[in-house]
TORKOL-4160 file (C-alpha; in steps of 0.2 Angstrom, whole numbers, padded with zeros to 4 digits, m for minus):
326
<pt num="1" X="m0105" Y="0042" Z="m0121"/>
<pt num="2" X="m0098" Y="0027" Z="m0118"/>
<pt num="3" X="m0110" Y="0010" Z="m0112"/>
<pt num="4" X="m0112" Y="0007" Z="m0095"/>
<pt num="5" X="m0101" Y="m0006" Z="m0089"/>
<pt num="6" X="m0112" Y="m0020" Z="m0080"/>
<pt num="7" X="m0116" Y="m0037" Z="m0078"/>
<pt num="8" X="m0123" Y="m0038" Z="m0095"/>
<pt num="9" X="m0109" Y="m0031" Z="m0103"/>
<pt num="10" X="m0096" Y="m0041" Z="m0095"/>
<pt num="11" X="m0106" Y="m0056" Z="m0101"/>
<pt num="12" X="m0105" Y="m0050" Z="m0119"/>
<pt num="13" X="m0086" Y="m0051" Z="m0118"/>
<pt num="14" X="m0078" Y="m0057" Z="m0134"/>
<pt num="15" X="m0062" Y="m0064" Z="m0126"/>
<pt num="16" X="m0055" Y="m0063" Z="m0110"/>
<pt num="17" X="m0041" Y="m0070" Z="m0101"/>
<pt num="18" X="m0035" Y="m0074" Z="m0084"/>
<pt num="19" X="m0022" Y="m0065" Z="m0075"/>
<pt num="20" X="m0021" Y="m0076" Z="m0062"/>
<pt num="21" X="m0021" Y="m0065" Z="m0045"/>
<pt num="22" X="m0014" Y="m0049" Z="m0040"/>
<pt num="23" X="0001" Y="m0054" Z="m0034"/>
<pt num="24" X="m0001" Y="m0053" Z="m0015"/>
<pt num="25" X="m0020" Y="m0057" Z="m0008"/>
<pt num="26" X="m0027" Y="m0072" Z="m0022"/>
<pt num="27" X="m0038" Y="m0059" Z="m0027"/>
<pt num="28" X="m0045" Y="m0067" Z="m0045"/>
<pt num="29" X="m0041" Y="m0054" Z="m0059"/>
<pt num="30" X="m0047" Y="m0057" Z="m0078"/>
<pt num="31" X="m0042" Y="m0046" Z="m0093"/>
<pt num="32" X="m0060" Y="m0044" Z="m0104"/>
<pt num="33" X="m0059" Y="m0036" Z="m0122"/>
<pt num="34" X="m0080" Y="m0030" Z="m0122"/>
<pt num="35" X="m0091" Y="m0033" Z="m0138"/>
<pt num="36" X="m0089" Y="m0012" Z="m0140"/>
<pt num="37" X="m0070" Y="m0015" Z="m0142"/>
<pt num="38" X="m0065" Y="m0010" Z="m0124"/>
<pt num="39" X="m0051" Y="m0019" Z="m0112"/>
<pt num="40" X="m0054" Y="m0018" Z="m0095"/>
<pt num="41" X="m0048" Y="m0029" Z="m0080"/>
<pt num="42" X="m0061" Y="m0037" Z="m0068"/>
<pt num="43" X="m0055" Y="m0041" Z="m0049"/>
<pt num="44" X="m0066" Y="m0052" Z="m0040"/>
<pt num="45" X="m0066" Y="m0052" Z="m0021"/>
<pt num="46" X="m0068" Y="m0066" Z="m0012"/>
<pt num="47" X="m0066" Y="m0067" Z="0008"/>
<pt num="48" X="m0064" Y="m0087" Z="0006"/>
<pt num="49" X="m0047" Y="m0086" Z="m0001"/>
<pt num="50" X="m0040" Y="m0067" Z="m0003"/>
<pt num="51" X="m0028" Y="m0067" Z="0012"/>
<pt num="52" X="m0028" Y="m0047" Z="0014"/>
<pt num="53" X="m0048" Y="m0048" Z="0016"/>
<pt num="54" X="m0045" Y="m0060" Z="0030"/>
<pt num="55" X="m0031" Y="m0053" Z="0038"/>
<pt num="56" X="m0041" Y="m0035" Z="0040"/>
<pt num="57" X="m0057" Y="m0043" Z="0043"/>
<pt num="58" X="m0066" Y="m0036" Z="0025"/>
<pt num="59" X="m0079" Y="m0049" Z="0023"/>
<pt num="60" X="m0087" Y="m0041" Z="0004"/>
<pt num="61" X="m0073" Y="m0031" Z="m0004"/>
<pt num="62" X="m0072" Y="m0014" Z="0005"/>
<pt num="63" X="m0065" Y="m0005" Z="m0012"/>
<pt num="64" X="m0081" Y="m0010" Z="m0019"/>
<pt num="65" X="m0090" Y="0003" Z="m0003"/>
<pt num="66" X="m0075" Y="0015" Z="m0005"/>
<pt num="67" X="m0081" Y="0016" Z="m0023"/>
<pt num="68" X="m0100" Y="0016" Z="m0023"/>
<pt num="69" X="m0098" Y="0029" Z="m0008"/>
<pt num="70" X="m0092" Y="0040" Z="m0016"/>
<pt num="71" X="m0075" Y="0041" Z="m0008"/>
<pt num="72" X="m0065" Y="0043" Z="m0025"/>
<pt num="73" X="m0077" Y="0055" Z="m0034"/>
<pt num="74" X="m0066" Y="0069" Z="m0025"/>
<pt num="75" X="m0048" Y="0065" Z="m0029"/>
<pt num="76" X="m0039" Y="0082" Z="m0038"/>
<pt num="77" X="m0037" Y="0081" Z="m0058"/>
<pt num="78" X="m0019" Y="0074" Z="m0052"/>
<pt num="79" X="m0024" Y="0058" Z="m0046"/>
<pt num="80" X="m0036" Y="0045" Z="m0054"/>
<pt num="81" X="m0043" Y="0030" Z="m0051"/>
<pt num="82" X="m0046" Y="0016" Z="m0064"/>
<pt num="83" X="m0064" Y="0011" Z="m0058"/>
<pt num="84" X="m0077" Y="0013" Z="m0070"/>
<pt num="85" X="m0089" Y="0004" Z="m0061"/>
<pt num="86" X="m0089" Y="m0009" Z="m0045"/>
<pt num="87" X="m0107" Y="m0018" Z="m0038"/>
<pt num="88" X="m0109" Y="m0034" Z="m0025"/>
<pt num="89" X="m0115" Y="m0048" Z="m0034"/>
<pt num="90" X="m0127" Y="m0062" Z="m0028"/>
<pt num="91" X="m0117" Y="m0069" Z="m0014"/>
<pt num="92" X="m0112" Y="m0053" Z="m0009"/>
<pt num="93" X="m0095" Y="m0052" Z="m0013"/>
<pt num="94" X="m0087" Y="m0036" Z="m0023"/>
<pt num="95" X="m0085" Y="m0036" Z="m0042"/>
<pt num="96" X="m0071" Y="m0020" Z="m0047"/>
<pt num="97" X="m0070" Y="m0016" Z="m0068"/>
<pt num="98" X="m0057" Y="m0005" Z="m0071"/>
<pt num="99" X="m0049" Y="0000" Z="m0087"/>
<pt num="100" X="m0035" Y="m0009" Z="m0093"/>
<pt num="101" X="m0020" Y="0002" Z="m0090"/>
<pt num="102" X="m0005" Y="m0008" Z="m0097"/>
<pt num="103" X="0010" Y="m0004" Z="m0097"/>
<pt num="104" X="0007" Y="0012" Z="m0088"/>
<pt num="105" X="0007" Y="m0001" Z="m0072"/>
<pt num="106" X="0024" Y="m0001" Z="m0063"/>
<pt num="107" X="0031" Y="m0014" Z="m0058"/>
<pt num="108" X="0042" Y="m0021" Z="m0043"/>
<pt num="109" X="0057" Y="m0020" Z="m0057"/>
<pt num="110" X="0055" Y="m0004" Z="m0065"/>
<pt num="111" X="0068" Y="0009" Z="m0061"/>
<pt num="112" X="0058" Y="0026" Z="m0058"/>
<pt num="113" X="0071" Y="0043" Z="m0061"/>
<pt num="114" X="0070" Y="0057" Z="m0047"/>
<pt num="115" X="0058" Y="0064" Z="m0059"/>
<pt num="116" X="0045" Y="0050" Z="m0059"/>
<pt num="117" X="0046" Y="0050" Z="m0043"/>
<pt num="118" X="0043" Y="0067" Z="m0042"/>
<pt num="119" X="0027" Y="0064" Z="m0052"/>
<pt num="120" X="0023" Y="0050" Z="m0038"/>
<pt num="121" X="0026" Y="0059" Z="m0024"/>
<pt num="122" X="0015" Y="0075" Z="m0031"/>
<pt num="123" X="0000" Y="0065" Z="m0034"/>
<pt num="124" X="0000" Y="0058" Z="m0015"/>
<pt num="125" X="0002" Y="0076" Z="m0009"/>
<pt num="126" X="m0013" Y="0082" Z="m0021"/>
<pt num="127" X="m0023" Y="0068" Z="m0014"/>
<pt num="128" X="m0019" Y="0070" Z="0003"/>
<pt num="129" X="m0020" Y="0090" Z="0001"/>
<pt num="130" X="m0039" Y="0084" Z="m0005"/>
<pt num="131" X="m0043" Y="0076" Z="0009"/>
<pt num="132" X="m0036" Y="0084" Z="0022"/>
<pt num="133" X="m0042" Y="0086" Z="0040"/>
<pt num="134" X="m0054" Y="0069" Z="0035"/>
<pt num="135" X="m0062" Y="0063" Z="0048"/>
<pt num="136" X="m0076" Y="0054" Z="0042"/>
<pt num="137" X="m0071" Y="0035" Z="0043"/>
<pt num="138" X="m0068" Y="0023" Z="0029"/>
<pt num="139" X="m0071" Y="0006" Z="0030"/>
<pt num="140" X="m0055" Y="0002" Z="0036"/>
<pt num="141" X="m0048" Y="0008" Z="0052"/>
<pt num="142" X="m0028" Y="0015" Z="0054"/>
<pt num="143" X="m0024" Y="0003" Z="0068"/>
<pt num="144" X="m0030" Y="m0013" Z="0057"/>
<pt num="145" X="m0019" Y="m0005" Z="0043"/>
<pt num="146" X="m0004" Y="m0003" Z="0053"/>
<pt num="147" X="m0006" Y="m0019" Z="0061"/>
<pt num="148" X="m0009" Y="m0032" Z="0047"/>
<pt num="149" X="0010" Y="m0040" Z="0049"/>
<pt num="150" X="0008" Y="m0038" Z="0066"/>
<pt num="151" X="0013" Y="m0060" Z="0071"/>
<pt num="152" X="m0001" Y="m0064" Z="0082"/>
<pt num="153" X="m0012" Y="m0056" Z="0071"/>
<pt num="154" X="m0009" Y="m0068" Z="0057"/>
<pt num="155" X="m0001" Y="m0082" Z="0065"/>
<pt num="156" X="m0019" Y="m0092" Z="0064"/>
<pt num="157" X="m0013" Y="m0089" Z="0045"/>
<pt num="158" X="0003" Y="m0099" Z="0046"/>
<pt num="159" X="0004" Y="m0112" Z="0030"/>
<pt num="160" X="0002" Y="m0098" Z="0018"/>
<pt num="161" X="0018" Y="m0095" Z="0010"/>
<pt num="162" X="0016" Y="m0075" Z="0013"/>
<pt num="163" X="0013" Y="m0077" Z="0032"/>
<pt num="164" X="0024" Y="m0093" Z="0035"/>
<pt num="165" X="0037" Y="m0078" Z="0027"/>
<pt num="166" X="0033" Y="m0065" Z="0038"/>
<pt num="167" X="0034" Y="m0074" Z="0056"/>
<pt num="168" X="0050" Y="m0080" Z="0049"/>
<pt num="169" X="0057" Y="m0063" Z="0046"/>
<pt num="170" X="0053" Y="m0057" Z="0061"/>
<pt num="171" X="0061" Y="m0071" Z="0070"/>
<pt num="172" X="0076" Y="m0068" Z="0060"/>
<pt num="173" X="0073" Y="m0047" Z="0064"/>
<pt num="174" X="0077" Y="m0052" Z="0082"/>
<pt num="175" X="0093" Y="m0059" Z="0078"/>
<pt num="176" X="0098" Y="m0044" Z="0063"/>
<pt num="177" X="0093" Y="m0030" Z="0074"/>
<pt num="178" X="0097" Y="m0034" Z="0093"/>
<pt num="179" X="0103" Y="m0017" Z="0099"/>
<pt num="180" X="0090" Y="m0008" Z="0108"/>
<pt num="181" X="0083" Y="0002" Z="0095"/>
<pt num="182" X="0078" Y="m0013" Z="0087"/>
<pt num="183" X="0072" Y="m0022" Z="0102"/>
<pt num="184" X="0059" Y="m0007" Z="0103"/>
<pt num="185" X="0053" Y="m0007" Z="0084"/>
<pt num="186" X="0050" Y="m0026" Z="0086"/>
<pt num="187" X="0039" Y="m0024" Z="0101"/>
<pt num="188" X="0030" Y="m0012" Z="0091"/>
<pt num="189" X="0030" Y="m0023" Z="0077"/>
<pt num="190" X="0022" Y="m0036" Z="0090"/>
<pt num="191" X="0008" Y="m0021" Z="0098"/>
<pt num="192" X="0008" Y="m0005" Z="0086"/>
<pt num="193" X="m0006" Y="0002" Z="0097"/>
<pt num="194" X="0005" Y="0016" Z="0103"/>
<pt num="195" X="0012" Y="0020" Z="0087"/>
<pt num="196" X="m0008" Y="0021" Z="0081"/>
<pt num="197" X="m0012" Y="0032" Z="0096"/>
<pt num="198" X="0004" Y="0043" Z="0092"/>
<pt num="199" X="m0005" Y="0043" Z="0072"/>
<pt num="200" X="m0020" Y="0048" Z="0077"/>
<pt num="201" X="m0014" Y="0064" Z="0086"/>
<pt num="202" X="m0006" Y="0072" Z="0066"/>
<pt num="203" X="m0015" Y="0081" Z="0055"/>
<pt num="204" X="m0027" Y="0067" Z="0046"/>
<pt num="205" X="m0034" Y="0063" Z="0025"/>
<pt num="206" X="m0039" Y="0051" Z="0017"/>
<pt num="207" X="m0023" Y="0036" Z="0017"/>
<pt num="208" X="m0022" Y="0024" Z="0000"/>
<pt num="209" X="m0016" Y="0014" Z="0012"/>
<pt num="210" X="m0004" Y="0001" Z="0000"/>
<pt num="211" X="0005" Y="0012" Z="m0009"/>
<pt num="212" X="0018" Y="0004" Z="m0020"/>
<pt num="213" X="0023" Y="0002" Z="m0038"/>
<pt num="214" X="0013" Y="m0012" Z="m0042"/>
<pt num="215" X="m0004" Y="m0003" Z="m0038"/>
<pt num="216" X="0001" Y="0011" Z="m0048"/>
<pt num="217" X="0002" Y="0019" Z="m0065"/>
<pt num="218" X="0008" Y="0035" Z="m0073"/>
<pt num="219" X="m0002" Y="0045" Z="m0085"/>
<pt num="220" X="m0003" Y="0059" Z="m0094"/>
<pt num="221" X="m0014" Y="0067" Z="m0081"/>
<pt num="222" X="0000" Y="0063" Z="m0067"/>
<pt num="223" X="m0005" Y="0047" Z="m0054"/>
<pt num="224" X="m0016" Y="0033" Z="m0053"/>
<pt num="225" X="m0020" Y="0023" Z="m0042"/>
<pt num="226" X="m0028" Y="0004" Z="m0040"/>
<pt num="227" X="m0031" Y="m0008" Z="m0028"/>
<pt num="228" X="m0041" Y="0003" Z="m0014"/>
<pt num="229" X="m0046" Y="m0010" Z="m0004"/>
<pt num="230" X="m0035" Y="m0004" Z="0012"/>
<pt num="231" X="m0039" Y="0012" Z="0013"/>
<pt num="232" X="m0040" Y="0022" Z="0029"/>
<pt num="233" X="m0037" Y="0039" Z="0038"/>
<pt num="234" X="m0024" Y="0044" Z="0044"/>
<pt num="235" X="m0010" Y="0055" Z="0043"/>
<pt num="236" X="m0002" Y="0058" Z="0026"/>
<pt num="237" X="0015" Y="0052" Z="0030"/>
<pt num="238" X="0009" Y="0034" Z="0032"/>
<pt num="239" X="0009" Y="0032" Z="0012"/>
<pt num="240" X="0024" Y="0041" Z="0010"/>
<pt num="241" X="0033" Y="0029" Z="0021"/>
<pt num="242" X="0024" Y="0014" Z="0016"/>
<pt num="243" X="0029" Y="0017" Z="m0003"/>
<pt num="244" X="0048" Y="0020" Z="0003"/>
<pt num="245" X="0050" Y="0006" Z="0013"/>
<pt num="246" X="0042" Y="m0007" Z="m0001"/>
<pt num="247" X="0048" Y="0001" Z="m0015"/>
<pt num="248" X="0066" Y="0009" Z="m0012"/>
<pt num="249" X="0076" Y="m0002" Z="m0022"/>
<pt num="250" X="0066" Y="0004" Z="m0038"/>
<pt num="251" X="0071" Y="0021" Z="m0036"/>
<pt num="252" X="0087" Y="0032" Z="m0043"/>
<pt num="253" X="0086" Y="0041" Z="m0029"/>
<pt num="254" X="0096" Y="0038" Z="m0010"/>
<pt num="255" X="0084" Y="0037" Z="0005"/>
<pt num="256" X="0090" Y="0052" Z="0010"/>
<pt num="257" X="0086" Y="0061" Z="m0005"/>
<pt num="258" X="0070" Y="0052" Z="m0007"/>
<pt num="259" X="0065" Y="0061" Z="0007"/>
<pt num="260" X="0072" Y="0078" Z="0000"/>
<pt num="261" X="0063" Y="0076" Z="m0012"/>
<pt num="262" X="0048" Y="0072" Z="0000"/>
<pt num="263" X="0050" Y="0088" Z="0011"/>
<pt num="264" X="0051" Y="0099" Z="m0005"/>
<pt num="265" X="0035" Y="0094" Z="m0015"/>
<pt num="266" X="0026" Y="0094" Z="0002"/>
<pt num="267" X="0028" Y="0111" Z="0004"/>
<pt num="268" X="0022" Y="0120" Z="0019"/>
<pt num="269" X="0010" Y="0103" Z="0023"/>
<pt num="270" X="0026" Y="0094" Z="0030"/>
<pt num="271" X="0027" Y="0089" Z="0046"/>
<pt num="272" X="0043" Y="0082" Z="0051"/>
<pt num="273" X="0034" Y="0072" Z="0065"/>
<pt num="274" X="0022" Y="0065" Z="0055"/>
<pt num="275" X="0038" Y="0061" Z="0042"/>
<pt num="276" X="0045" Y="0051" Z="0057"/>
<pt num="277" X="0031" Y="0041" Z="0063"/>
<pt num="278" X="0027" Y="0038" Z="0045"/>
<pt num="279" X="0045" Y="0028" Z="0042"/>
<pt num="280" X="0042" Y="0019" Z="0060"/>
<pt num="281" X="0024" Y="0013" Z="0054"/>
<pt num="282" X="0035" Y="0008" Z="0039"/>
<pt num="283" X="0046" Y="m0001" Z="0047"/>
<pt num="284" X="0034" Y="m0011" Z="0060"/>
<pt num="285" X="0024" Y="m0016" Z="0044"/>
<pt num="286" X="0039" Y="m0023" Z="0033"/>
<pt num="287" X="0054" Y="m0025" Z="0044"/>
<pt num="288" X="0052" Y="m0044" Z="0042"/>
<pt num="289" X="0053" Y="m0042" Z="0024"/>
<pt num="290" X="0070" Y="m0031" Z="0027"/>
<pt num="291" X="0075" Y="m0047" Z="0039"/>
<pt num="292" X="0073" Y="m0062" Z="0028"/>
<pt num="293" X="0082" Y="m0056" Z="0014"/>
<pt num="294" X="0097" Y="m0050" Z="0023"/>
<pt num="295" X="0096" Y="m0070" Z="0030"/>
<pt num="296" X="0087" Y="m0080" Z="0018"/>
<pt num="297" X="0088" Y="m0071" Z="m0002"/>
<pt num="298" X="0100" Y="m0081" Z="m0012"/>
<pt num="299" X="0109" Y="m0065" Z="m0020"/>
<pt num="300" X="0121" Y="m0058" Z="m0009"/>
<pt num="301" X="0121" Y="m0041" Z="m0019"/>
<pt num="302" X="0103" Y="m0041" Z="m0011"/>
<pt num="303" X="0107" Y="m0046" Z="0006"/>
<pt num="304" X="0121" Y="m0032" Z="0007"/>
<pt num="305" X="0109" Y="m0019" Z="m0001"/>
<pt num="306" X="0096" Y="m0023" Z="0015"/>
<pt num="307" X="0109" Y="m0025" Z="0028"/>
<pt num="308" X="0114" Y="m0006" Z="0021"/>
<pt num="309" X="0097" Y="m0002" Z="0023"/>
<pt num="310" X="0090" Y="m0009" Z="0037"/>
<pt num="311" X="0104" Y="0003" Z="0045"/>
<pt num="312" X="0096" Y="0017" Z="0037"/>
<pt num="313" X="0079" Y="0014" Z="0043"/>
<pt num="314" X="0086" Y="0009" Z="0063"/>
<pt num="315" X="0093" Y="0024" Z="0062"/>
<pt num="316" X="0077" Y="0034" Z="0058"/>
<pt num="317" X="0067" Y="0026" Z="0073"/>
<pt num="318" X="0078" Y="0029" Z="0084"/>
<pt num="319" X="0075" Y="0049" Z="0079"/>
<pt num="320" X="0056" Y="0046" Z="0083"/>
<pt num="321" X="0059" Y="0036" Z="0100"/>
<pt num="322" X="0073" Y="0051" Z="0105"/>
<pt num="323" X="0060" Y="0063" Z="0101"/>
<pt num="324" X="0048" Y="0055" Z="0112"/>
<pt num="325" X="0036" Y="0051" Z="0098"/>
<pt num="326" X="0029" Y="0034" Z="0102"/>
């Protein structure tokens, strides 16, 4: 059996290096190679400078009480997580060791065939199959989730160069997007509470909450997933669309046969509904992302490819407001 992955042990780390942080939050992240020959990654949580903790309001690193819960113990033989143990340390803040996954990571470059994504799409459906019908809450609620982009939310955040880039692209949303439809996702990008109530009504499970490439990898066993620290309930769809809206343009697929794809491998779980509300939630969260490269990316290839899109994805919302949805 292999030693139990503790303080101790991390101290008796032959080398180690920094991987600066995760890419998003300033979560601090270090590679260790253990004295038993082991690699693992070590994420520190720290609510003075990761930007996610403090835009949803986690004060200790809410994966870390995900973890010691219990939460994840129950995920099908599809889907694992990389944990292999997680404590608070003296000044209260959440310490995460996970196994060193590699290359199995994705990244926001790696181009994922209609099979991998297949595989993708499988494992989400096995997890929220798991879970379904959840209704004890996890540490952090749906509304905070779908709301974290929301501008007066993180406008006390302006100066950090994620924010500064979010108010701007929703600024420039206004101006990309002016035809009513529009209009109405950007007053839900500015209150989502009705798009939250309309949530709350569907079929709930347990949500990852911020799928996309980067906090994945694929295995042998199928999915795993990282970086739980956003987790909520809430209907499946949310996940699905989150991972279409952020990671599209990695896949060899269409949107339209992305979500093919998505119908068929949900099976008889699929809700149509659900589907919809889960491309709007998309939307309101990164529709200022969509905005400010069709403005501001230097690559016109780029800004043509989200103009196309951001069609698309104007298109599906006004499904959900014909429908009466939100």
């Amino acid at each position: 059996m292999a030693a139990l992955i503790d303080r101790a042990v991390l101290d008796s780390a032959t080398s180690h290096g920094d991987l600066g942080e995760d890419g998003r939050s300033g979560a601090a992240l270090r590679r260790l190679t253990l004295a038993d020959g082991r690699r693992v990654v070590v994420k520190r949580y720290d609510p003075g400078t990761d930007l996610v903790m403090q835009m949803i309001g986690d004060d200790h690193g809410r994966e870390v009480e995900l973890y010691l819960d219990g939460v994840l113990d129950d995920l099908p033989p599809t889907v694992r997580h990389p944990i292999l143990n997680a404590w608070y340390d003296d000044e209260g803040n959440g310490v995460v060791v996970m196994r060193d996954l590699g290359d199995a990571v994705l990244t926001w470059d790696r181009l994922l065939c209609p099979t991998q994504v297949r595989v993708v799409l499988g494992g989400l459906a096995d997890l929220h199959d798991a879970f379904r019908d959840r209704t004890a809450p996890t540490p952090t609620a749906l509304g905070t989730v779908v709301s974290i982009f929301e501008p007066d939310r993180i406008r006390r955040f302006a100066g950090n160069g994620l924010v500064d880039a979010a108010l701007r692209g929703w600024e420039h949303f206004a101006e990309v997007a002016p035809g009513e439809v529009g209009q109405r996702v950007l007053a839900l990008a500015h209150d989502g509470s009705s798009l939250v109530r309309a949530m709350e009504t569907r079929r709930q499970t347990l949500l990852h909450g911020d799928v996309a490439t980067v906090n994945l990898a694929l295995e042998s066993h199928g999915l795993t997933l990282f970086d739980w620290g956003v987790a909520t309930v809430g209907p499946a769809e949310l996940d699905v669309g989150r991972l279409l809206v952020g990671c599209a343009h990695v896949f060899d697929l269409s949107f339209d046969e992305f979500l093919a794809l998505q119908r068929d491998v949900a099976g008889a779980a699929h809700d149509e509904a659900s589907l919809e509300l889960g491309l709007l939630a998309g939307l309101t969260w990164l529709g200022w992302n969509k905005a400010l490269d069709m403005v501001e990316h230097p690559d016109e290839g780029v800004r043509a490819r989200e103009r196309a899109g951001l069609d698309w994805w104007l298109a599906q919302a006004g499904r959900a407001f014909e429908r009466g949805l939100v």
